[in-house]
N, C-alpha and C positions, 0 to 999 in steps of 0.2 A: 596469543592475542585473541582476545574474543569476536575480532570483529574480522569479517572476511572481502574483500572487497571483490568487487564486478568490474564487467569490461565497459561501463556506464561512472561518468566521476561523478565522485559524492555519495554513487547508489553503495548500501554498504548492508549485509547480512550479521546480525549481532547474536552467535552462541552462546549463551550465560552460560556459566557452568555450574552445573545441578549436583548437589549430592542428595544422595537418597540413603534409605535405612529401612529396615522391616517396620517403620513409623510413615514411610512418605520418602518426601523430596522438602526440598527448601530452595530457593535461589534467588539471588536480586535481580528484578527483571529491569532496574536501574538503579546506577551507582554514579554519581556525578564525578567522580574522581577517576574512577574508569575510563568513562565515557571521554572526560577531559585529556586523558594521559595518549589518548587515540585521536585526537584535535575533534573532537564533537563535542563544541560549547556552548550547543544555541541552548537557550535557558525556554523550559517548555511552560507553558501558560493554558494550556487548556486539556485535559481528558475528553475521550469521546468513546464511546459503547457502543455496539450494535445486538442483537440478537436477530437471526435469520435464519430460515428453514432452507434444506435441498433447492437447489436449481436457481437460488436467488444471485442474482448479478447485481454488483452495486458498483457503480462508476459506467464511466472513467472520469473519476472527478477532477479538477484545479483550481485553486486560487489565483486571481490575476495580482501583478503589481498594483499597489506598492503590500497588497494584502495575501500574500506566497502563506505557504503553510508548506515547513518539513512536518515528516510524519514519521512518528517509529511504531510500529504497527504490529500486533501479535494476536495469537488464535488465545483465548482463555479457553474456549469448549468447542470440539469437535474440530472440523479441518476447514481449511478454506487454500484455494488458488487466488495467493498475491500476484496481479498484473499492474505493473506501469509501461507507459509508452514514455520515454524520453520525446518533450515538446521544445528543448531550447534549440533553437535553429543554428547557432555557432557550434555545436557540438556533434563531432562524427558520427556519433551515435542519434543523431536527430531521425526520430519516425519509428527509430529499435523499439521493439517489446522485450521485456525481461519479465516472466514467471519465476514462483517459489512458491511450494506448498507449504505453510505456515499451521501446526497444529501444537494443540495443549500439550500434545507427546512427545514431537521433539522441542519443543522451546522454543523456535526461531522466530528473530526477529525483523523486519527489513524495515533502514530508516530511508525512507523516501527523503530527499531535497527539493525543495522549490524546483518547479522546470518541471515536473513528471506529469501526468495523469493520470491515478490512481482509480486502482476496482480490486475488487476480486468476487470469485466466486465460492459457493458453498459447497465443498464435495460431502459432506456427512449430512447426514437426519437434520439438526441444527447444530450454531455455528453462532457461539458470543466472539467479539470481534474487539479488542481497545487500542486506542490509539494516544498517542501523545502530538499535538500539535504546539508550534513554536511562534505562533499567531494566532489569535480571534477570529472566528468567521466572520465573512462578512458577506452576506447576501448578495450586494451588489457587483461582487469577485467571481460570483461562479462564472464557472464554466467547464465545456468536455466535450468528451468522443466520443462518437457512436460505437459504445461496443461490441459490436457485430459488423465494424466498417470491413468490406471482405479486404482489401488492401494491408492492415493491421493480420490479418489472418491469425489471429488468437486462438487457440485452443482452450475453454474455457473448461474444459473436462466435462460438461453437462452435456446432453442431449439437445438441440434447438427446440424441441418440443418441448421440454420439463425448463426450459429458461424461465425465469420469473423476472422481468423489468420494470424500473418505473416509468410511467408516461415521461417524466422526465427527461430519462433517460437515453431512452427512443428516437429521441428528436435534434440529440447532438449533431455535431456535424461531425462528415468522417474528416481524416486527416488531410487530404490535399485542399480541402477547404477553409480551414482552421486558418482562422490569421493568428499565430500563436504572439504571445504579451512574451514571452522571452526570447 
């Protein structure tokens, strides 16, 4: 089974399997049929790309109700630290962090479920980023974490000095603040 699961429901690590040859590699980084035969049916409607250099932090992002956004999320170039916080508050795992180092070399993939708050950071030079979302953005949906709430205590692999934020970003609220929408 390609898909490994976490002590987080929903949260799920997806290995394709890669063959390679003195030509490369090849691998489906999605196969509906697969995905399906594993009960992952949400039908995805949007791609999303990033490109980022060293030290950049992006999140911890969310969607609110009824505008949730699963994510399946993978490194195309270079490396990055996948972080979500579980924010659904029925859930034992409410306030948990889960990291995964996510790079073009091993293939891995994490699909994030509605309920999380998504970031990661950049541990290489630069760092292309794509995602699959199973919802439309919607502006008026944001929301997130300070990622640097000391309580979260993240390990983001960077330096606080070579951190690169967005003002955005910055201004989240930390966790015991958060009136969380799940």
């Amino acid at each position: 089974m390609p898909f490994t699961p976490t002590e987080f429901a929903g949260l799920l690590v997806f290995e394709p399997r890669v063959f390679e040859d003195n030509r490369g590699y090849f691998f489906e980084s999605y196969n509906e049929a697969v995905f399906h035969e594993a009960g992952v049916t949400m039908k995805w409607v949007q791609d999303n790309q990033a490109r980022s250099s060293y030290g950049v932090v992006r999140g911890l992002h969310f969607q609110a109700p009824p505008f949730t956004q699963t994510k399946l999320i993978r490194a195309l170039q270079g490396t990055i630290l996948d972080v979500v916080v579980d924010i659904r508050k029925e859930q034992p795992t409410y306030g948990k962090v889960f990291s995964i180092e996510l790079s073009a070399e091993n293939k891995k993939q994490l699909l994030v479920p509605a309920g999380f708050a998504h970031g990661y950071s950049v541990l290489s030079e630069t760092a292309e980023v794509m995602y699959k979302c199973d919802n439309l953005y919607n502006k008026g949906a944001e929301g997130g974490l300070l990622p640097t709430d000391p309580s979260l205590a993240i390990d983001w692999k960077i330096p606080a000095e070579a951190m690169v934020l967005s003002e955005k970003d910055q201004v989240y609220p930390v966790l015991s603040q958060l009136q969380s929408p799940f």
